[in-house]
N, CA, C and O atoms as a printed pandas DataFrame, in Angstrom:
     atom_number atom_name residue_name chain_id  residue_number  x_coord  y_coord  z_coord
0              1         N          UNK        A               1  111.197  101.686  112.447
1              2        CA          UNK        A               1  110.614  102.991  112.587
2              3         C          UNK        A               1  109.515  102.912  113.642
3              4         O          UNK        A               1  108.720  101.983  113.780
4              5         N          UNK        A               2  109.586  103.931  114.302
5              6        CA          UNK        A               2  108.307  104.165  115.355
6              7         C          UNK        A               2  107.323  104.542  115.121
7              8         O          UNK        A               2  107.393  105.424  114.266
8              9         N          UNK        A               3  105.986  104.263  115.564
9             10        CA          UNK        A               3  104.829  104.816  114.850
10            11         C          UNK        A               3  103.911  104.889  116.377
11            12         O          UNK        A               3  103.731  103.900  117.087
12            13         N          UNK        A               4  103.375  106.321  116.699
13            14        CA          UNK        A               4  102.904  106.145  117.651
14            15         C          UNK        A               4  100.778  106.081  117.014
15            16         O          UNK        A               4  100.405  106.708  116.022
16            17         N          UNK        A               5   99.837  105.237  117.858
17            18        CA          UNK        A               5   99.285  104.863  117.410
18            19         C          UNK        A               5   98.095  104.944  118.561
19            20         O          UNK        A               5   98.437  104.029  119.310
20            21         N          UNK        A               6   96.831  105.548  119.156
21            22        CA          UNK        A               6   95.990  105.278  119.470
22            23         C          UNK        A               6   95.085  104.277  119.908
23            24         O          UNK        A               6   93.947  104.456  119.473
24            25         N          UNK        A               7   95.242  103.194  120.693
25            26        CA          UNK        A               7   94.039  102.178  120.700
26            27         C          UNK        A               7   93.537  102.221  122.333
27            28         O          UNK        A               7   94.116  102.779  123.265
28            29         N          UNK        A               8   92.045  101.306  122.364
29            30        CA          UNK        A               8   91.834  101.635  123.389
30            31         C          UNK        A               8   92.260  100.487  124.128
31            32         O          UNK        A               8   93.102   99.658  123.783
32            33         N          UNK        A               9   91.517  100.530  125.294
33            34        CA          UNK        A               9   92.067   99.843  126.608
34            35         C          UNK        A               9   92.315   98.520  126.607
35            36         O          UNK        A               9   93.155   97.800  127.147
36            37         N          UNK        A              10   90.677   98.224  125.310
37            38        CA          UNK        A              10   90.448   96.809  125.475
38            39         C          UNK        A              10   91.209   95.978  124.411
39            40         O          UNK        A              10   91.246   94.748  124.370
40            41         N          UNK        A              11   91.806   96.835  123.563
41            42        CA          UNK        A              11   92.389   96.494  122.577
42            43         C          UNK        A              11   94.067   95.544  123.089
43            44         O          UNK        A              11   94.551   94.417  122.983
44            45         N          UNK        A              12   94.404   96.817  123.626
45            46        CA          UNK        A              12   96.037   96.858  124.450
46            47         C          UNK        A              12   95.575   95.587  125.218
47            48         O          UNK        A              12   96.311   94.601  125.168
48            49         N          UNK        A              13   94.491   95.534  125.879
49            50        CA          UNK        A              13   95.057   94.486  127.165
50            51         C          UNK        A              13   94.440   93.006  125.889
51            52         O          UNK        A              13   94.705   91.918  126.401
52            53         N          UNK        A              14   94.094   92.928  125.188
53            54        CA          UNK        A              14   93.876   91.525  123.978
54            55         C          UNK        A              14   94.975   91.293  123.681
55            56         O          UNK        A              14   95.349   90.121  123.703
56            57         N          UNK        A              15   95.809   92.267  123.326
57            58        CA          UNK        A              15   97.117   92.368  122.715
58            59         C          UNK        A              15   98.288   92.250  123.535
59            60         O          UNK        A              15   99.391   92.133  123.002
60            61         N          UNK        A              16   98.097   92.280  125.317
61            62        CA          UNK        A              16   99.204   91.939  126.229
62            63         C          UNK        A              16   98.857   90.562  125.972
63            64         O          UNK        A              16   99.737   89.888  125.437
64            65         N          UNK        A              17   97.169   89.703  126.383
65            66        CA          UNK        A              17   97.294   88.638  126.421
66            67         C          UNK        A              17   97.651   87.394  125.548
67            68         O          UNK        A              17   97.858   86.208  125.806
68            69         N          UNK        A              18   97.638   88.398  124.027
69            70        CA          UNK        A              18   98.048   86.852  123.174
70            71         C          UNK        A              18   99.164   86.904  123.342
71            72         O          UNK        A              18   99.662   85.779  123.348
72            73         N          UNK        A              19  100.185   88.064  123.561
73            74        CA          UNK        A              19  101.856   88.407  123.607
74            75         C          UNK        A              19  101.933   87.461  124.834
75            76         O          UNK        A              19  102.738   86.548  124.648
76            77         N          UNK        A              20  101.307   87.436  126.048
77            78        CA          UNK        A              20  101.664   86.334  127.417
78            79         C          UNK        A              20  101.775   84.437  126.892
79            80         O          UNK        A              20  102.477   83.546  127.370
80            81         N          UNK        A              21  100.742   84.395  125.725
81            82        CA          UNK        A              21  100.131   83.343  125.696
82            83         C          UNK        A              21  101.206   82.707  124.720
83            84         O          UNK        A              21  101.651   81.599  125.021
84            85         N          UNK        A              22  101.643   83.326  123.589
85            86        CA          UNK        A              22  102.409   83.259  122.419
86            87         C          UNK        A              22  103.917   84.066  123.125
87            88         O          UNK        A              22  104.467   84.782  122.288
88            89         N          UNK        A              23  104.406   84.045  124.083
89            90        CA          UNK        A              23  105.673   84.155  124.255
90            91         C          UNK        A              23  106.441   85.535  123.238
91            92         O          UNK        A              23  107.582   85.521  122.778
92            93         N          UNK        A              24  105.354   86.706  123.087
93            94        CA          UNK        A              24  105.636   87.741  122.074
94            95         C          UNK        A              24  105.480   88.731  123.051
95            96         O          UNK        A              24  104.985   88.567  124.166
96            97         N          UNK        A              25  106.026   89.996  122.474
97            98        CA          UNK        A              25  105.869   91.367  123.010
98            99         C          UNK        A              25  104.443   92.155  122.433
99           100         O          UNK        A              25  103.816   91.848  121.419
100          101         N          UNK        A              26  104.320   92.594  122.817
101          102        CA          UNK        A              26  103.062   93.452  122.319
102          103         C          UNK        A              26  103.401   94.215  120.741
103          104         O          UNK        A              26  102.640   94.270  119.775
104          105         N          UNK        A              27  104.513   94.649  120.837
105          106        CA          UNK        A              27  105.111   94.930  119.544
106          107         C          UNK        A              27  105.082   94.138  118.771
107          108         O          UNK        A              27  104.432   94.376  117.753
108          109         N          UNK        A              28  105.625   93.123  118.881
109          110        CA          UNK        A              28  105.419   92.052  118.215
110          111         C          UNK        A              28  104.049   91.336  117.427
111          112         O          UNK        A              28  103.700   90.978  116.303
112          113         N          UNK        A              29  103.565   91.389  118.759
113          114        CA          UNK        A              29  101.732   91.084  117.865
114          115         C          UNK        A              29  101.582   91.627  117.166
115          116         O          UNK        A              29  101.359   91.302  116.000
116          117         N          UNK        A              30  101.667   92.930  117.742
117          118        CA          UNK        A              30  100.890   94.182  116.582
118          119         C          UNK        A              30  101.929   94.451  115.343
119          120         O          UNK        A              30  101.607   95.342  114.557
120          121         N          UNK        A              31  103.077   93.786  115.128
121          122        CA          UNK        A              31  103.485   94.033  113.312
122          123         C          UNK        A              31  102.750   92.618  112.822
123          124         O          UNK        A              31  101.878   92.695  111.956
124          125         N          UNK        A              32  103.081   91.446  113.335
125          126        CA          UNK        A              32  102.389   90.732  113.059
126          127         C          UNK        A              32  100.911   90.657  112.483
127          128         O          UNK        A              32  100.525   90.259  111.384
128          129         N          UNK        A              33  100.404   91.020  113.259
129          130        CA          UNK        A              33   98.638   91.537  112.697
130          131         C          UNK        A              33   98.630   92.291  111.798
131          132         O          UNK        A              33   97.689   92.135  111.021
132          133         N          UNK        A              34   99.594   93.387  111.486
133          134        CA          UNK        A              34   99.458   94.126  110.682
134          135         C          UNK        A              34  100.420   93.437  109.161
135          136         O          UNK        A              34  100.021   93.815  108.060
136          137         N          UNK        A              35  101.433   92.623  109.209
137          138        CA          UNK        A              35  101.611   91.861  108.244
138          139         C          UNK        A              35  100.432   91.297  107.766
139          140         O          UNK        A              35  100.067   91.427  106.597
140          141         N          UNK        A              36   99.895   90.756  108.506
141          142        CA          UNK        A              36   98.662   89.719  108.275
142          143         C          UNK        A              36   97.669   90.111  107.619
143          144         O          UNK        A              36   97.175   89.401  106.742
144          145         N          UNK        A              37   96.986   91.860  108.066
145          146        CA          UNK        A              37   96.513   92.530  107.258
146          147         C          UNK        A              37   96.749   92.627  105.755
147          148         O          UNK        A              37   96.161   92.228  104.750
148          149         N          UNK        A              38   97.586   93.153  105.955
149          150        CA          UNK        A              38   98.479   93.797  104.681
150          151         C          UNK        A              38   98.634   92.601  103.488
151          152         O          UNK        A              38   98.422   92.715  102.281
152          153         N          UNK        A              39   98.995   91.633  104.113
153          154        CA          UNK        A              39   98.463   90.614  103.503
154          155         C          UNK        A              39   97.662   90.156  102.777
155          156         O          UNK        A              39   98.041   89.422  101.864
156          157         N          UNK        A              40   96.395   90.427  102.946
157          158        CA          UNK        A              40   94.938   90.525  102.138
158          159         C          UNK        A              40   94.428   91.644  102.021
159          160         O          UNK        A              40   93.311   91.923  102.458
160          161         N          UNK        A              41   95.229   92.483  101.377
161          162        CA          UNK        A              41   95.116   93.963  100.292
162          163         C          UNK        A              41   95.277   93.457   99.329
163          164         O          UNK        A              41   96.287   92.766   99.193
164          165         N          UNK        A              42   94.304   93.604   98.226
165          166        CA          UNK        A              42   94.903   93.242   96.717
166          167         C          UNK        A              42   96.302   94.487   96.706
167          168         O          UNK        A              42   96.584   95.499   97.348
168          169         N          UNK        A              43   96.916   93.683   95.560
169          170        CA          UNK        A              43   98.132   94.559   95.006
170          171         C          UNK        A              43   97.856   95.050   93.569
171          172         O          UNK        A              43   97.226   94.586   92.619
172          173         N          UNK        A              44   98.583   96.189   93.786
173          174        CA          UNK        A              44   98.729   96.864   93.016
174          175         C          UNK        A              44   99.245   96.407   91.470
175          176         O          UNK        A              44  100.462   96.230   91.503
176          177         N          UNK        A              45   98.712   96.179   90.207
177          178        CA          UNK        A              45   99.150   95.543   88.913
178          179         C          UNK        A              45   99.587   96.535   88.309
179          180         O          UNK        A              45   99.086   97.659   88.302
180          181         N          UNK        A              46  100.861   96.061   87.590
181          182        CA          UNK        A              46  101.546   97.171   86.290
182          183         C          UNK        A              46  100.587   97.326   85.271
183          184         O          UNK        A              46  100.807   98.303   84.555
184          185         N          UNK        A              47   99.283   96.460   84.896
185          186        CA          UNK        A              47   98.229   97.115   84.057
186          187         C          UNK        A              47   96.989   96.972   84.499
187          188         O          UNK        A              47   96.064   96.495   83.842
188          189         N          UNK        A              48   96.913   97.504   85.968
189          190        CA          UNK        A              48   95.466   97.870   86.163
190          191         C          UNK        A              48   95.071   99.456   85.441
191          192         O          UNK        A              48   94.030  100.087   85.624
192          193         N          UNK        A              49   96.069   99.793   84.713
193          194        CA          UNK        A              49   95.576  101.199   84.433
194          195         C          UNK        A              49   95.512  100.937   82.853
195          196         O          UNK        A              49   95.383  101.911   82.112
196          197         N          UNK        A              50   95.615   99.409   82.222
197          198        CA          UNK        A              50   95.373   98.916   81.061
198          199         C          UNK        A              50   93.818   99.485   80.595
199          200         O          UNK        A              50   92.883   99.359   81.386
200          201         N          UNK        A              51   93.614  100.128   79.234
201          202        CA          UNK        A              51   92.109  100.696   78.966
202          203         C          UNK        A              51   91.751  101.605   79.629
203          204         O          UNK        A              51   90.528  101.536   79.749
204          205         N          UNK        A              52   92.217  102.568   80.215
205          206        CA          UNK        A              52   91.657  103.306   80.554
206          207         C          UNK        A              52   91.514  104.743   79.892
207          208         O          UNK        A              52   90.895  105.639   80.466
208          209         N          UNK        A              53   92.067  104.902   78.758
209          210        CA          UNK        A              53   92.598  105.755   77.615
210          211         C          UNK        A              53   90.847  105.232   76.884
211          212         O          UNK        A              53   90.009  106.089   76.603
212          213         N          UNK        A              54   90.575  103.606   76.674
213          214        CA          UNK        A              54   89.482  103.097   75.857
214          215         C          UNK        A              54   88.125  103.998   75.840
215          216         O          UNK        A              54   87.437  103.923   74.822
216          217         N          UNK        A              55   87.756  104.724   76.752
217          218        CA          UNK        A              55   86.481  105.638   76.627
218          219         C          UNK        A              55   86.798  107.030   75.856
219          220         O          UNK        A              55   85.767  107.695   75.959
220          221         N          UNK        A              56   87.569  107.614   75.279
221          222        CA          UNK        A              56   88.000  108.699   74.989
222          223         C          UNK        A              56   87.796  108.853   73.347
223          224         O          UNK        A              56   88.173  108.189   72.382
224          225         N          UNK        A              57   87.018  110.051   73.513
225          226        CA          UNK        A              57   87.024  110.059   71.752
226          227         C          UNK        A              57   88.418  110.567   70.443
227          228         O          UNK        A              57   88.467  110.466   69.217
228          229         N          UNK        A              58   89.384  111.115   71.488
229          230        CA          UNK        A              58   90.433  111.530   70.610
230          231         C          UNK        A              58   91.619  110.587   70.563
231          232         O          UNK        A              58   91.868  109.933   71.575
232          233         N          UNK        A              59   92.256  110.477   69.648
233          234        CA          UNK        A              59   93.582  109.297   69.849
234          235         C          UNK        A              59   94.337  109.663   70.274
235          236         O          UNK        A              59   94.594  110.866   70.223
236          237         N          UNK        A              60   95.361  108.425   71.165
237          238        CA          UNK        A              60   96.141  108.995   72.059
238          239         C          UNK        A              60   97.024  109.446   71.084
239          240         O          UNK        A              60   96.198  110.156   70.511
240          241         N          UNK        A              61   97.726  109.555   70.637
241          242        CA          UNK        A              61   98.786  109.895   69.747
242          243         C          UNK        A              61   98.379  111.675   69.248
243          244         O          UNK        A              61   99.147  112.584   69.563
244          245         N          UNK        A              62   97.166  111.921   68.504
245          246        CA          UNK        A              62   96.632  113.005   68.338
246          247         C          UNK        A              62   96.389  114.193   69.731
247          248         O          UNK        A              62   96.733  115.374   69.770
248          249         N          UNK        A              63   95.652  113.340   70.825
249          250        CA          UNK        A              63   96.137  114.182   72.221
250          251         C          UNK        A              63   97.519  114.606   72.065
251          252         O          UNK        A              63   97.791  115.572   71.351
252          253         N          UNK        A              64   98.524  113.860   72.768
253          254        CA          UNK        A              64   99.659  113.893   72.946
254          255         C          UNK        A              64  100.451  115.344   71.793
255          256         O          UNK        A              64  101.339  116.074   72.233
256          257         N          UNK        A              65  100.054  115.441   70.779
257          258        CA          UNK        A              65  100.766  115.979   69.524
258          259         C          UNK        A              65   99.758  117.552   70.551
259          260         O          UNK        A              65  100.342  118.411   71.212
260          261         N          UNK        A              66   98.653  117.487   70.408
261          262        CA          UNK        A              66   98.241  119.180   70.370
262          263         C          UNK        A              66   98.641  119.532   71.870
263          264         O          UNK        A              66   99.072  120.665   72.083
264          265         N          UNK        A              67   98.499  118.430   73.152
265          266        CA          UNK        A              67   99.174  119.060   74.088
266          267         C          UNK        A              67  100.891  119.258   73.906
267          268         O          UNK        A              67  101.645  119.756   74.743
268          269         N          UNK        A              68  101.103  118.945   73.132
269          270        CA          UNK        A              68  102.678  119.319   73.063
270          271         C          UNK        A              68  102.625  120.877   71.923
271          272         O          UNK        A              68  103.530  121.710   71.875
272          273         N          UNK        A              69  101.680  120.914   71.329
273          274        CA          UNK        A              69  101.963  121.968   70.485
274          275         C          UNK        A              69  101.970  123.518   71.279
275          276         O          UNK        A              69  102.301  124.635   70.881
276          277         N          UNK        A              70  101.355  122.934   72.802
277          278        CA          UNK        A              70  100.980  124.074   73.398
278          279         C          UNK        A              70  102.357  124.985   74.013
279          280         O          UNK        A              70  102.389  126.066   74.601
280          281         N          UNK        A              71  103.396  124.092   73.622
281          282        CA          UNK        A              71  104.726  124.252   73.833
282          283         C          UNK        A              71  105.633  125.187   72.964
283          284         O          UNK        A              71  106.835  125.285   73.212
């Protein structure tokens, strides 16, 4: 997929020279870098949303029942 993208001058010409130096395209660098990024994002956990119900004074089960009664 294509992604058109903004950078400046000094950026592009850093990014011709490691592509000259490393035998890469400029395209190339730049998924690269951006793997690399992406890379050191924490990820996303199936229970980071574990406890978060825990501050609430009504039970979940009791919620659940009166929003359904509204039915």
């Amino acid at each position: 997929m294509k992604t058109l993208v903004d950078l400046p001058e000094s950026q592009l010409k850093a990014l011709t020279q490691i592509g000259e130096k490393r035998k890469l395209s400029r395209a190339a660098v730049i998924r690269e870098a951006i793997e690399t990024y992406l890379g050191t994002q924490p990820k996303a956990k199936k229970d980071d949303a574990f406890g978060l119900w825990g501050d609430r004074k009504i039970d979940g089960l009791e919620y659940q029942r009166k929003l359904r009664s509204e039915w």
